[in-house]
C-alpha positions as CSV (number, residue, x, y, z in Angstrom):
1,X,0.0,0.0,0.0
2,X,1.4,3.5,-0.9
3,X,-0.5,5.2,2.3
4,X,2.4,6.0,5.1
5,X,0.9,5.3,8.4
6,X,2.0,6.1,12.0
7,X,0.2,3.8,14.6
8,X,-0.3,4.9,17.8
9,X,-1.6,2.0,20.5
10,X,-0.8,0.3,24.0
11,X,-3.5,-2.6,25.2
12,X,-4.1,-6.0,23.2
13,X,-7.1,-3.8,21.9
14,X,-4.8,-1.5,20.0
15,X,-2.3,-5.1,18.7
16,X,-5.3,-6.5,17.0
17,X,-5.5,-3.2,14.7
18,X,-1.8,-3.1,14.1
19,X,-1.6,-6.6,13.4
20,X,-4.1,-6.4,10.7
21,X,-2.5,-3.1,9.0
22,X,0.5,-5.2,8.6
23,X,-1.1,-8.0,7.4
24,X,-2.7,-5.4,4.5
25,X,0.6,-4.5,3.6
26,X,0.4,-1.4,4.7
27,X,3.8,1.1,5.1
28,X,4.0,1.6,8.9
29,X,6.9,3.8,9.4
30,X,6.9,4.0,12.9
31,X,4.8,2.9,16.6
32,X,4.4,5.1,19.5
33,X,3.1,3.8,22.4
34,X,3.0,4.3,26.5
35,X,6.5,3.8,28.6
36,X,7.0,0.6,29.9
37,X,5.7,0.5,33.3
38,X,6.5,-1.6,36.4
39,X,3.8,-4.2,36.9
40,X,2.9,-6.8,40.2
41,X,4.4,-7.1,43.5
42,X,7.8,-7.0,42.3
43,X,7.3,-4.4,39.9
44,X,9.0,-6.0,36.9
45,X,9.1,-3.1,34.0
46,X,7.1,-4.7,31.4
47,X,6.3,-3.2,27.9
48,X,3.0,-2.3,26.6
49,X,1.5,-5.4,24.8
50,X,1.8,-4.4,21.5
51,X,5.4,-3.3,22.2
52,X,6.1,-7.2,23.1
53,X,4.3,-8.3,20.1
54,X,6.2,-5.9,17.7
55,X,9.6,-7.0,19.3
56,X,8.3,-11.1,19.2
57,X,7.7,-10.9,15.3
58,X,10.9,-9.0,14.8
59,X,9.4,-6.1,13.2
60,X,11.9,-3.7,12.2
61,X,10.2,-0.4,12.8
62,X,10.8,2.5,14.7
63,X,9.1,2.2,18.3
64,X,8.6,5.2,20.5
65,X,7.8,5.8,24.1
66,X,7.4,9.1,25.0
67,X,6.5,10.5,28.6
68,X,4.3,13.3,26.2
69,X,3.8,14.2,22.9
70,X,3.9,17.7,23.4
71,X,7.7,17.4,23.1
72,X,9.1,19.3,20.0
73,X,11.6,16.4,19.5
74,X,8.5,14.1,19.4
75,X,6.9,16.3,17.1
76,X,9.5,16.9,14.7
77,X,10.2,13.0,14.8
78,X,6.7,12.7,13.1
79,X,6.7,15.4,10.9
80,X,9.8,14.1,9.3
81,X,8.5,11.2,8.5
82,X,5.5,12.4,6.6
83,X,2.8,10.0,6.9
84,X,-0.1,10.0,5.1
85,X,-2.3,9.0,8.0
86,X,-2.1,9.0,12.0
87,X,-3.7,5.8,13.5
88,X,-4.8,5.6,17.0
89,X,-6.7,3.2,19.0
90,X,-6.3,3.3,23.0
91,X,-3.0,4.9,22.8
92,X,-3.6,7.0,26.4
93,X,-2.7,10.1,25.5
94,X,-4.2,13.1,23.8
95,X,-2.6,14.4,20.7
96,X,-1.6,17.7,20.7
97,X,-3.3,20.4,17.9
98,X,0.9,20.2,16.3
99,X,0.8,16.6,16.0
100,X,-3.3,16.9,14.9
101,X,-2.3,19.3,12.0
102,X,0.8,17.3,10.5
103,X,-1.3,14.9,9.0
104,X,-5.1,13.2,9.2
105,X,-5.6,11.6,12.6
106,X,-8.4,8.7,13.0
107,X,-9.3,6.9,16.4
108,X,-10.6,3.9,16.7
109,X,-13.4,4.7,19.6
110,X,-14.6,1.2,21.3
111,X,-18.6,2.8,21.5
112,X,-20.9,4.2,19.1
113,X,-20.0,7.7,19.3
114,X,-21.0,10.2,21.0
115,X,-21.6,7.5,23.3
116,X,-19.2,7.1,26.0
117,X,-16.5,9.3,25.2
118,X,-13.4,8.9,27.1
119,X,-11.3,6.1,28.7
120,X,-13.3,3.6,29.7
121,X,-16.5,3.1,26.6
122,X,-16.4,-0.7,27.1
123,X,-16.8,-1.0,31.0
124,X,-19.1,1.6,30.4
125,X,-21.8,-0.2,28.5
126,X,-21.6,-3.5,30.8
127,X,-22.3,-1.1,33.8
128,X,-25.2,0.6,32.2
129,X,-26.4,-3.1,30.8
130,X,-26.7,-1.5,27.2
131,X,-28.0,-3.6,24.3
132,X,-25.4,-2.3,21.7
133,X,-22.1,-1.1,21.6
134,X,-19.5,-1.2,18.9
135,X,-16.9,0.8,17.1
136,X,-16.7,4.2,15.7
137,X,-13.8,5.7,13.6
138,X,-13.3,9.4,13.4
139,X,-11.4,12.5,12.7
140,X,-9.2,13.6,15.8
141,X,-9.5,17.0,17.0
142,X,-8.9,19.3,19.7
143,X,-12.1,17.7,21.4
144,X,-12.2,14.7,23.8
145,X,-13.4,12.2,20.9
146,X,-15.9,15.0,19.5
147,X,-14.7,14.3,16.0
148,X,-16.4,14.1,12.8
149,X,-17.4,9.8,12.2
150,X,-15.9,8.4,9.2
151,X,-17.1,5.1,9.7
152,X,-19.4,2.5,13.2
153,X,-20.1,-0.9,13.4
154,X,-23.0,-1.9,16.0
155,X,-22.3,-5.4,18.2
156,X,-25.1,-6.7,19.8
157,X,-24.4,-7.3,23.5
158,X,-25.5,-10.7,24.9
159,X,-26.0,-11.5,28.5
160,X,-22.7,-13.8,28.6
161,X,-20.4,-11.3,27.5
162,X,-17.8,-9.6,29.6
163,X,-15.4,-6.6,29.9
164,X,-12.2,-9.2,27.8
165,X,-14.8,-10.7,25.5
166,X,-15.8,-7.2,24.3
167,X,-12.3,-6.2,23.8
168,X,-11.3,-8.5,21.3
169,X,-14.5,-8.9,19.5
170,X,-14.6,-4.6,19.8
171,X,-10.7,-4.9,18.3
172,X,-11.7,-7.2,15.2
173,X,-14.4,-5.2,14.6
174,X,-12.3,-2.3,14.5
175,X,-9.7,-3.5,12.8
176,X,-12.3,-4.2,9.9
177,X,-13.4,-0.4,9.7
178,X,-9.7,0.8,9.8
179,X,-9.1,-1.2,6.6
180,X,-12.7,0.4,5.3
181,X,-11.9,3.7,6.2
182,X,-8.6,3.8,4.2
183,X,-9.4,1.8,1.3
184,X,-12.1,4.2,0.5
185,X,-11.2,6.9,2.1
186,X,-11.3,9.6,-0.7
187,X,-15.2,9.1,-0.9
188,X,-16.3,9.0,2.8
189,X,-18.3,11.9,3.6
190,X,-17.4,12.8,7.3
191,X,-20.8,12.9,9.5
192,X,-21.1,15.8,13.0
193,X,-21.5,13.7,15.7
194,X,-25.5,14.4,17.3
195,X,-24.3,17.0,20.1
196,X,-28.0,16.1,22.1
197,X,-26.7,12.2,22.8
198,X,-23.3,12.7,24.5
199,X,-21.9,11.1,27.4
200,X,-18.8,10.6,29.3
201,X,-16.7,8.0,31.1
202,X,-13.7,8.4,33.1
203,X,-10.3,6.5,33.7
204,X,-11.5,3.2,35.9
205,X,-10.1,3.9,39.5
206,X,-9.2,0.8,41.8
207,X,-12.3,1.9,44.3
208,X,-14.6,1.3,41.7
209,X,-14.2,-2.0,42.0
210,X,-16.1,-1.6,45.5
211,X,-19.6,-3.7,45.6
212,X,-21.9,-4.8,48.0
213,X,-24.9,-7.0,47.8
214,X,-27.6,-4.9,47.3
215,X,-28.7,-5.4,43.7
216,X,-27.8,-8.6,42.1
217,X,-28.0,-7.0,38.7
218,X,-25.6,-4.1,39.5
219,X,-23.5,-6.4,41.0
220,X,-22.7,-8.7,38.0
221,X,-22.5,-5.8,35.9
222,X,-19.6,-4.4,37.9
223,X,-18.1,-7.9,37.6
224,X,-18.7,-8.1,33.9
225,X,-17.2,-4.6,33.8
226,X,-14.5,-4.9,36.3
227,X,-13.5,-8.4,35.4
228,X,-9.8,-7.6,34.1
229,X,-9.6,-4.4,36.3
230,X,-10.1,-3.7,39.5
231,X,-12.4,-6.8,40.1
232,X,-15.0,-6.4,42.5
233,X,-14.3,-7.1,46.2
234,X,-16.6,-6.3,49.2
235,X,-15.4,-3.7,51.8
236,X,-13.6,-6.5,54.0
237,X,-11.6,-6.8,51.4
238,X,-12.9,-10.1,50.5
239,X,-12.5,-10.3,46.4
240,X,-15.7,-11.8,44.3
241,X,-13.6,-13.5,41.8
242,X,-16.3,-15.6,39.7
243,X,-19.5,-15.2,40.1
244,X,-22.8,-14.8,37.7
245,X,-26.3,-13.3,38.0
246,X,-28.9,-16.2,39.5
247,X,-32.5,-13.8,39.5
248,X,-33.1,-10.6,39.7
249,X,-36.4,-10.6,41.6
250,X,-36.3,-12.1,45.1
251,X,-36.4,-9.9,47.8
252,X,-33.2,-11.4,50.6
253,X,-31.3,-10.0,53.7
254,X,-28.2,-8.7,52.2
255,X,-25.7,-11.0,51.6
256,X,-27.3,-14.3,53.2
257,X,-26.4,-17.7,51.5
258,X,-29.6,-18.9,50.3
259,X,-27.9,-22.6,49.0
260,X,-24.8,-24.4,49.5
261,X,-23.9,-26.5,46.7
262,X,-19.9,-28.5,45.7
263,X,-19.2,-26.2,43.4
264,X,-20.7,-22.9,44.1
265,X,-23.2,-21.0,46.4
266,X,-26.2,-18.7,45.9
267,X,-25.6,-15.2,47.9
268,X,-28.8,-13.4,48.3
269,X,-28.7,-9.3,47.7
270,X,-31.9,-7.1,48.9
271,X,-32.9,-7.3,45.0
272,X,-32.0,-10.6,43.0
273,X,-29.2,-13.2,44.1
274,X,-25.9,-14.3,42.6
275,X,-24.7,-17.4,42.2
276,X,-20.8,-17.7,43.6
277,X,-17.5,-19.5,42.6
278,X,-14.7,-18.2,43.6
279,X,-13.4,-16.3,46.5
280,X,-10.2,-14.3,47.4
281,X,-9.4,-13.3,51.0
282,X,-6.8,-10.4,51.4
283,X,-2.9,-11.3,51.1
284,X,-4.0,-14.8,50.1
285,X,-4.5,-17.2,46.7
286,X,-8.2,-17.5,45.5
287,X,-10.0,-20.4,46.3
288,X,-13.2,-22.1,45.1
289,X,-15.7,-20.6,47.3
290,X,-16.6,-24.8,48.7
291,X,-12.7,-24.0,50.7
292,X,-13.7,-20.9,52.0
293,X,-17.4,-22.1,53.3
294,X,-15.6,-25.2,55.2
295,X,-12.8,-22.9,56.4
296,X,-15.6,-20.9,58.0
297,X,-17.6,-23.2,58.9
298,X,-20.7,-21.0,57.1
299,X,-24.1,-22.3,57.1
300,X,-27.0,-21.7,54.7
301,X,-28.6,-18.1,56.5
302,X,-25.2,-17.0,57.3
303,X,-23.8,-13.8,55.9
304,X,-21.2,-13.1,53.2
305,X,-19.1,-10.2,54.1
């Protein structure tokens, strides 16, 4: 392909595109992506994912990881190399209007736009228990994700999906339009985003990840959401690490087990119950939540907390 392309990505989310560019033959003259960053208990620096899986295939391209890319060194590293088109799919930074104006710069937004703008469109639409998400590609501009659409794809979501399903079915799907967009790109007509349907979502925080047991729907949303990052753990501490909606009707004391069964329980919530797995205690490994019952010594009408 003649089209020069800078790619800009971090997550799995963002490999998935990049992959597929190559695999399209297209000329990708350089990646930026986030620092490597110190990760678990022993904080091993580890690179971004799509970092490894650049170095892994030995791809001999340019990779950059700046702290900002309001840098003029930055800057003037991409202007010299004169791409055709900027790419960028959960890259976790803003461009700057100098980087915006050296070339055309297209996001790959994981919602239907205006929908969710911001960090975190895919937990979003699990917490809200929407019945579509998908894709939208658009301009880049000054704006938090308020660009003009050059392309969407709807996915219908289905009450078994979760937080790391939607990511890589949301990257496929984007990684389609990319190849779209650019193909045809000279007759796309651009399209305002509806100014009366916006919304926002913000970076997840660790405290999100609170629960409690009052709303058995809420609650497996926030795990559906949360799966991957923070998870969902009850004030104690005590980490909800597989668990699934039961019903959402039954009126319970909060947090009762109404059923004791090998291989799971059933927790009541003041709306609905849930039907639990696993468990996590603070400082310690995850067990199957049959361990943690014995270790207790908990009883059907006992309390989860």
């Amino acid at each position: 392909m003649y089209k020069k392309i800078i790619f800009m990505g971090t997550p799995a989310y963002a490999t998935v595109i990049f992959e597929r560019l190559l695999e399209e033959n297209y000329n990708i003259q350089a990646l930026f992506t986030q620092p490597d960053k110190k990760v678990g208990r022993k904080q091993i620096l580890t690179p971004p994912h799509i970092k490894q899986f650049a170095i892994g295939n030995g791809l001999s391209l340019p990779i950059y990881q700046p702290n900002s890319l309001k840098d003029m060194a930055t800057i003037n590293n991409i202007k010299n190399l004169k791409p055709d088109f900027i790419i960028v799919a959960a890259y976790g930074q803003i461009l700057p209007q100098a980087i915006l104006d050296i070339a055309p710069c297209i996001n790959l937004h994981a919602s239907l736009l205006p929908l969710y703008r911001g960090a975190s469109p895919i937990q979003q639409c699990l917490l809200n228990q929407d019945e579509f998400t998908g894709v939208t590609a658009m301009f880049m501009e000054a704006g938090l994700d308020s660009g003009d659409v050059l392309g969407l794809q709807y996915l219908k979501i289905t009450k078994d999906m979760d937080v790391e399903y939607l990511f890589d079915k949301l990257a496929y799907i984007a990684s389609d339009i990319i190849i779209d967009v650019l193909n045809n790109f000279k007759n796309i007509k651009p399209k305002i985003q509806n100014l009366t349907k916006v919304s926002h979502c913000g970076k997840i925080k660790k405290e999100d990840g609170l629960v409690d047991f009052n709303n058995a729907v809420e609650l497996s949303s926030k795990y559906k959401a949360f799966k991957f990052w923070p998870g969902v753990f009850l004030e104690s501490g005590l980490k909800l690490k597989e668990l699934g909606l039961n019903e959402n009707s039954s009126i319970n004391k909060i947090g009762e087990i109404l059923e004791i069964q090998n291989d799971y329980i059933i927790v009541g919530c003041q709306k609905g119950s849930i039907l639990l797995k696993t468990l996590q205690q603070p400082s310690k490994r995850a067990m199957d939540v049959g361990s943690y019952i014995r270790g207790k010594r908990l009883e059907i009408g006992n309390i989860i907390s």
